[in-house]
C-alpha positions in Angstrom: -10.1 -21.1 -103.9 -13.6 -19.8 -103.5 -15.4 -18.4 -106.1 -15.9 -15.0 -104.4 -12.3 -15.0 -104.2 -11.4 -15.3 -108.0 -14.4 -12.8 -108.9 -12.4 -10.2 -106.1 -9.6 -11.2 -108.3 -10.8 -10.4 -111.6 -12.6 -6.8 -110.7 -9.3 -5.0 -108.9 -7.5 -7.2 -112.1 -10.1 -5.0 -114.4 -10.3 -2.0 -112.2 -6.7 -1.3 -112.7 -6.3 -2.0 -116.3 -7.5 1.7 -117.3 -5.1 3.7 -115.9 -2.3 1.5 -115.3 1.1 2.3 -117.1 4.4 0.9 -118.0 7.0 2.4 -116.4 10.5 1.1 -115.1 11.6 4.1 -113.9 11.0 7.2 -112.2 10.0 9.6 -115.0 11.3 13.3 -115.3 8.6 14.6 -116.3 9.4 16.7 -119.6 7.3 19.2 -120.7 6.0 18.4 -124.4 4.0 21.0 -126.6 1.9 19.1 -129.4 3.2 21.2 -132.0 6.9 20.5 -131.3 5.7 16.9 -130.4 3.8 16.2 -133.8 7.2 17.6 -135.5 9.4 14.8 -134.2 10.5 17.1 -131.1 12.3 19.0 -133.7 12.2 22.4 -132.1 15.0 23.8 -130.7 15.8 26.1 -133.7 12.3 27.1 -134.0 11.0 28.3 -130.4 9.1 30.7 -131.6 6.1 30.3 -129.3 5.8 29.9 -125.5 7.1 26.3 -125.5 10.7 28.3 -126.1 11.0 28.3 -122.4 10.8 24.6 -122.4 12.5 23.4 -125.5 15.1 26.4 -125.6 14.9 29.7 -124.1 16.6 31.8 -126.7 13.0 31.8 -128.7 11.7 34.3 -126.5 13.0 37.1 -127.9 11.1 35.8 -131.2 7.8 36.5 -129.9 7.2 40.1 -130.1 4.2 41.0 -128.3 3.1 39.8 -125.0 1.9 36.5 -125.0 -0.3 34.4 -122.8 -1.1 30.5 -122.7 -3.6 28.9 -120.2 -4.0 25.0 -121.3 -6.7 23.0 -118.7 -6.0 19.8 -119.9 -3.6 17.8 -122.0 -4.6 14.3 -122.3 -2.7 11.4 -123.4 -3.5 7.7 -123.9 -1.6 4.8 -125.4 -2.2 2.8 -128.3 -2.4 0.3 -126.0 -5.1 1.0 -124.1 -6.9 1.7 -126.8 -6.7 -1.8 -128.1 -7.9 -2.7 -124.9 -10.5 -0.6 -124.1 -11.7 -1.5 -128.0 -11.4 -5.4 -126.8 -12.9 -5.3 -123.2 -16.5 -6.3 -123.8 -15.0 -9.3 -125.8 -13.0 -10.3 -123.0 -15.5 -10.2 -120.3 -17.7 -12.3 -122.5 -15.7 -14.8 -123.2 -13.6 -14.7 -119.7 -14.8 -12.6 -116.7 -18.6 -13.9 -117.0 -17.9 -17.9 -117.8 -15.5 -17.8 -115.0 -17.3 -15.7 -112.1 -20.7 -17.6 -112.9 -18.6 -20.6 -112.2 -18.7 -22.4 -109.0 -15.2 -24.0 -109.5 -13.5 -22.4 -112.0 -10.1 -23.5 -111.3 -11.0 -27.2 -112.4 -14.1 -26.9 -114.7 -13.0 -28.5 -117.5 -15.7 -26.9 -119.9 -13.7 -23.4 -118.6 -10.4 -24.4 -119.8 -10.3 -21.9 -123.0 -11.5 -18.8 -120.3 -8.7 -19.8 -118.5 -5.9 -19.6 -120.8 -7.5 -16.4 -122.1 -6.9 -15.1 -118.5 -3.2 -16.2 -118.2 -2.7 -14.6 -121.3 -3.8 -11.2 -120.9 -2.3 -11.0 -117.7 0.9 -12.3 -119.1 0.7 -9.4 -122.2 0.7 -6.8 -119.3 4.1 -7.0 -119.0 4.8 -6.4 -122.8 2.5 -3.0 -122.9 1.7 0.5 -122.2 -1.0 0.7 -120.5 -2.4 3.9 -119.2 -3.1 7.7 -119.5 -1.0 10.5 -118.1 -2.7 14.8 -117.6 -0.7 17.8 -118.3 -2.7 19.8 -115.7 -3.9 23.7 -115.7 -0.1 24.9 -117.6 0.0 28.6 -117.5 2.6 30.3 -119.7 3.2 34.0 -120.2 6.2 36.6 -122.5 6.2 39.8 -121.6 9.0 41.6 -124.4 11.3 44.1 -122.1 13.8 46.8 -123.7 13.2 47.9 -127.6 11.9 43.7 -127.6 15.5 43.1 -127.5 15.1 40.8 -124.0 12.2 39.0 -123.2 10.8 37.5 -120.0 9.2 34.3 -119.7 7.0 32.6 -116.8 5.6 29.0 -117.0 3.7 26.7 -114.5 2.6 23.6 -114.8 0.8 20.5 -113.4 1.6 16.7 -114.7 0.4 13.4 -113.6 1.4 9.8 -114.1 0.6 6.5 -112.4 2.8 3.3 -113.2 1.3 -0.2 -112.8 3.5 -3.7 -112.9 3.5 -6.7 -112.8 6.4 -9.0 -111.5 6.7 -12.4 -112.2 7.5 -14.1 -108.5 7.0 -17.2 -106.4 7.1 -20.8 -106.7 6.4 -22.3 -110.2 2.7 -23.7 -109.5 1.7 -26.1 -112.5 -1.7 -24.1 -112.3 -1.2 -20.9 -114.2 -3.4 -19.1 -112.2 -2.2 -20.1 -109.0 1.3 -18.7 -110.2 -0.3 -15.4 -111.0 -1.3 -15.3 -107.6 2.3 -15.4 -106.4 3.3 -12.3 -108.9 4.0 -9.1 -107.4 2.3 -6.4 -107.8 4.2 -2.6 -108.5 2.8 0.7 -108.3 2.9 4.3 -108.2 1.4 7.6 -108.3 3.2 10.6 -108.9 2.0 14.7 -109.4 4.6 16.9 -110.4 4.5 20.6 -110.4 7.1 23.0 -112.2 7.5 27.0 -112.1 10.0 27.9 -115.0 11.5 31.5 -115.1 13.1 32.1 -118.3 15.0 35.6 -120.0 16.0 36.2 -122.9 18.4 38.5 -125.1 18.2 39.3 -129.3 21.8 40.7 -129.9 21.0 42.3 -133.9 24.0 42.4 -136.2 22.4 42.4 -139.6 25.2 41.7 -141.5 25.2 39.8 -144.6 25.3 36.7 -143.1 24.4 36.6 -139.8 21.0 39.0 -138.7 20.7 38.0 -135.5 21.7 36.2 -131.8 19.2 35.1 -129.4 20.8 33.9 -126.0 18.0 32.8 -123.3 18.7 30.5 -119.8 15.4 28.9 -118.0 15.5 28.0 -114.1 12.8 25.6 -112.8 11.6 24.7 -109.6 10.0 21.1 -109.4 8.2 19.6 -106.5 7.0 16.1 -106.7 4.7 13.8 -104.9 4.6 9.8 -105.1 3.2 7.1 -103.4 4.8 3.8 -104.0 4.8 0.4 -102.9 7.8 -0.3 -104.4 10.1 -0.8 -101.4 7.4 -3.1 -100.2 6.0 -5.0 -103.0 2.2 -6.7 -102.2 1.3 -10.0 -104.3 -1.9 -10.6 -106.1 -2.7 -12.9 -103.7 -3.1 -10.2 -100.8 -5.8 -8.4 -102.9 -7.8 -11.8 -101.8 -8.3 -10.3 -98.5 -9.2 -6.8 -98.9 -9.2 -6.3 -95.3 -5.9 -7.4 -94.2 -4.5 -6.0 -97.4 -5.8 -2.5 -96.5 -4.4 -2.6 -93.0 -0.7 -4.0 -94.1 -0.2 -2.0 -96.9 -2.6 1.5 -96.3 -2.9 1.5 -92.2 -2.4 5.1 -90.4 -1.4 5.8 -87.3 -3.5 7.8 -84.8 -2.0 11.0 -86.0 -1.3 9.9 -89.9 -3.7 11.1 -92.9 -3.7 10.2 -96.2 -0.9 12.5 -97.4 1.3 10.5 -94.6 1.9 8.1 -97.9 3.0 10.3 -99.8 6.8 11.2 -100.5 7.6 14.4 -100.8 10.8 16.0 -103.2 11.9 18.6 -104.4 14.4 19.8 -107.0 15.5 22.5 -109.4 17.0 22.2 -113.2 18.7 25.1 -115.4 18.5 25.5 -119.2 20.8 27.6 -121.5 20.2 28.0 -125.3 21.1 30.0 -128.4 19.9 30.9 -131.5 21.5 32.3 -134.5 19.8 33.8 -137.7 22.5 33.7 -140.4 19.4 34.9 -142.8 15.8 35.8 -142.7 14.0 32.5 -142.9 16.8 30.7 -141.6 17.7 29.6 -137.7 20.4 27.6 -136.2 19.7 26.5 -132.2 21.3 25.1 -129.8 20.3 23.8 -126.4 21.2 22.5 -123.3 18.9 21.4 -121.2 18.9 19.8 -117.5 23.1 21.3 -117.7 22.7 21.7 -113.7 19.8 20.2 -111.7 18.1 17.2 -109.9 15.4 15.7 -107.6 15.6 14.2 -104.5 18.9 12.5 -104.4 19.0 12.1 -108.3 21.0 13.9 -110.8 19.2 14.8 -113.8 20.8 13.3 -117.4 22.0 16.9 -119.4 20.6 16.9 -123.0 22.6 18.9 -125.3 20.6 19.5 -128.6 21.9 21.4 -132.1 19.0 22.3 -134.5 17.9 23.6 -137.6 15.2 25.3 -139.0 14.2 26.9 -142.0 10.9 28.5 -143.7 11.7 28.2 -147.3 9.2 30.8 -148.7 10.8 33.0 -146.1 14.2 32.1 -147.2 13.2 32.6 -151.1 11.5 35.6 -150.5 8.2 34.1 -151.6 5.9 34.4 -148.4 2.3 34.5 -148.9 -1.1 35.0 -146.8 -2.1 31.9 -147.7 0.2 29.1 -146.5 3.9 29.1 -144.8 6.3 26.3 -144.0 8.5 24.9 -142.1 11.6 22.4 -141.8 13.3 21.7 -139.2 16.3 18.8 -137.8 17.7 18.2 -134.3 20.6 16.1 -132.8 21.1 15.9 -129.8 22.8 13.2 -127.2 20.7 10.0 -126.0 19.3 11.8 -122.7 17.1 13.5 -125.6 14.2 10.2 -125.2 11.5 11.0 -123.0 12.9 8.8 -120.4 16.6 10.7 -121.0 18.5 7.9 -121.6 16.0 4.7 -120.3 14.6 3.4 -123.6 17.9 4.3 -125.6 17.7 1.6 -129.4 21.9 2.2 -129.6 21.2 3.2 -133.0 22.0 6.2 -135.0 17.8 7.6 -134.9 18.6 7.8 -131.5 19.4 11.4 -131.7 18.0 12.2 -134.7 14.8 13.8 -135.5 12.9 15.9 -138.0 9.8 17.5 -138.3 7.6 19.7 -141.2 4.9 22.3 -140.6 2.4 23.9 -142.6 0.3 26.5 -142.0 -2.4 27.1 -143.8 -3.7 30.8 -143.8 -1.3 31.8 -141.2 -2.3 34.4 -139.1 -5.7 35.0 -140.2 -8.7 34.7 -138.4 -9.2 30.9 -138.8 -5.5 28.8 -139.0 -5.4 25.4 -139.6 -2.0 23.8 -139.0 -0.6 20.4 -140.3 2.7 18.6 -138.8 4.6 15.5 -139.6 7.7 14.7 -138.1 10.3 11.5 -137.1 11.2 11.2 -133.6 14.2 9.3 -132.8 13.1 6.6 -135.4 9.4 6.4 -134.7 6.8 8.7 -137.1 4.7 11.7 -135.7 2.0 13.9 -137.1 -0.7 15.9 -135.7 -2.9 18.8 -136.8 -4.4 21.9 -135.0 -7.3 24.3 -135.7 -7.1 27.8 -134.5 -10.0 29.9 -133.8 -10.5 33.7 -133.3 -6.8 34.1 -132.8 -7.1 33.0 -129.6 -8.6 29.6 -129.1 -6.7 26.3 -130.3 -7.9 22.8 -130.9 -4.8 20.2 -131.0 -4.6 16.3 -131.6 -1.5 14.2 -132.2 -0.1 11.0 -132.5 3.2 11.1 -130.9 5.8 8.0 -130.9 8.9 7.6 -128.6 11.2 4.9 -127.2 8.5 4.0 -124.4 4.8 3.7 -126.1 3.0 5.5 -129.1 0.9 8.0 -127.6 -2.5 9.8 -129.1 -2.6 13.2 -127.3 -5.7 15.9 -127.1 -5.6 19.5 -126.0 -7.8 22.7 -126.0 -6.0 26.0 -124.7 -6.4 29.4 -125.3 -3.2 31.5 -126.9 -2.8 34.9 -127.1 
């Protein structure tokens, strides 16, 4: 091999290490608020914000003022590339430089440390999450109908995510890098956008024991774009020859653009869910999400969720201007994961989780808000600052089957 070869190598190997994720399936692309995130994706019961027409429609009819939500950009990264990122300037160091300076590397004896370093953090590629994914320009909107006994809610919504893999394949070269060069390289890029339509109804009782029922149902429309190799897999070895490998894997025809690679879908998915109010301070929810629905030719997992949630200073008649609380529990079935059903531990925790919120000087002109939760056996906690009343500052670290995430948003909430 050439030494211009192994340095064309090690840049698209480095080039794609940034934004390439884990992924060994088609995601569905759930919507996740970083407050219900940072409490464990205990929600359902609580819904009393614009993420109700996600998590469970019934909420609506909690909110009693028109509402409005425009977020630019949620961000999330991995622990994982964070480690990386944090040990990048070691690794080129110590590997990319002594190698590509090399006019042999493959036999320089001198270089055989670099090249087990290499082998090895290409091998650890297949044991991590490695990437980013964008929640893009989400508008959400409640607009109280009737007395504020129904409630109409609108939502749209932009997400990205780009998956990155490598396959072991190939003959068993004694070289380790020569066997990389054999693996297969998997990809794709996928932007999903979602219009959700939700309405709502509060059905007031106010007996002793039972104040309230909130029913709600959301309809979504989802279109989806990808571009994948993955019915056509390209090895390491092909990204040798950047010429050929663009005209094999990325040539268009005389009347093809860009967008040519792309496959299109489309899909829909419907929501139903309830909440009851047996006392002031006290909810009881239960959803069912994805109960009809799919994309392309796939069917999309149901998730049926039953909640609790209760604000004990509420509850005990003890509320304050200076801080409120909140505790909340869900169940629900295994398609609750992020990846409904692909990561499932076959453990209890797998529908389990809890979450615990409090708000310190609710309402007032300045807010600061501080969550913990457990989500499906892994810890989450996050904090928010809100400013003016309007404007909201949100970080979180939020764990799931797949990856442990840290997540950054600014939006604007009214």
């Amino acid at each position: 091999m050439r030494c211009v070869n192994l340095k064309q190598f090690l840049i698209v190997l480095l080039t794609l290490l940034p934004v390439a994720v884990w992924a060994g399936e088609t995601p569905l692309f759930l919507y996740r608020g970083l407050r219900a995130t940072s409490m464990g994706n205990a929600y359902e019961a609580i819904a009393d914000d614009l993420s109700a027409v996600h998590y469970n429609p019934a909420g609506l009819t909690q909110i009693e003022k028109v509402s409005f939500q425009f977020l630019p950009i949620q961000l999330w990264g991995t622990q994982d590339i964070l480690d990386q990122a944090l040990g990048m300037t070691e690794f080129m160091s110590e590997v990319v430089t002594p190698l590509t300076s090399s006019s042999n590397p493959l036999v320089d004896p001198s270089l055989a440390d670099a090249r087990t370093k290499l082998v090895d953090q290409v091998t650890s590629l297949s044991s991590k999450h490695l990437g980013t994914k964008a929640d893009l320009v989400g508008l959400g909107l409640s607009i109280p109908l009737v007395n504020k006994q129904m409630a109409l809610g609108l939502s749209l919504y932009f997400q990205t995510l780009a998956d990155f893999q490598i396959v072991k394949r190939g003959l068993p070269w004694p070289d380790p890098i020569l066997q990389i060069l054999d693996d297969h390289v998997i990809y794709r890029a996928t932007l999903q956008g979602a219009f959700a339509t939700s309405l709502a109804y509060r059905l007031d009782i106010d007996q002793p024991y039972i104040k309230a029922v909130h029913f709600g149902t959301t309809a979504r429309l989802i279109g989806r774009g990808e571009a994948s190799d993955v019915d056509n897999p390209f090895a390491v070895s092909d990204l040798l020859n950047p010429d050929r490998f663009a005209e094999e894997y990325f040539s268009l025809g005389p009347e093809e653009d860009i967008t040519s690679l792309i496959e299109r879908q489309f899909g829909y998915s419907i929501d139903f869910g309830t909440i009851i109010t047996p006392l002031e301070g006290l909810n009881l929810g239960v959803a069912g999400r994805n109960l009809v629905g799919g994309i392309g030719d796939n069917t999309f997992p149901p998730n049926v969720a039953v909640s609790a949630a209760v604000r004990p200073l509420t509850l005990l008649e003890m509320e304050n201007k200076l801080v409120d609380v909140t505790l909340a529990t869900t169940w629900d079935n295994p398609n609750g994961d992020d990846m409904l059903g692909g990561y499932a531990l076959d453990q209890y925790t797998d529908n389990i989780h809890l979450g615990a919120e409090v708000r310190i000087l609710p309402n007032g002109w300045i807010e600061i808000g501080l969550r913990a939760g457990d989500n499906q056996g892994f810890s989450t906690f996050g904090a928010d600052l809100r400013l003016l009343k309007f404007l909201h500052l949100e970080a979180a670290r939020y764990s799931n089957l797949q990856s442990d995430w840290w997540v950054g948003a600014a939006r604007i909430s009214f």
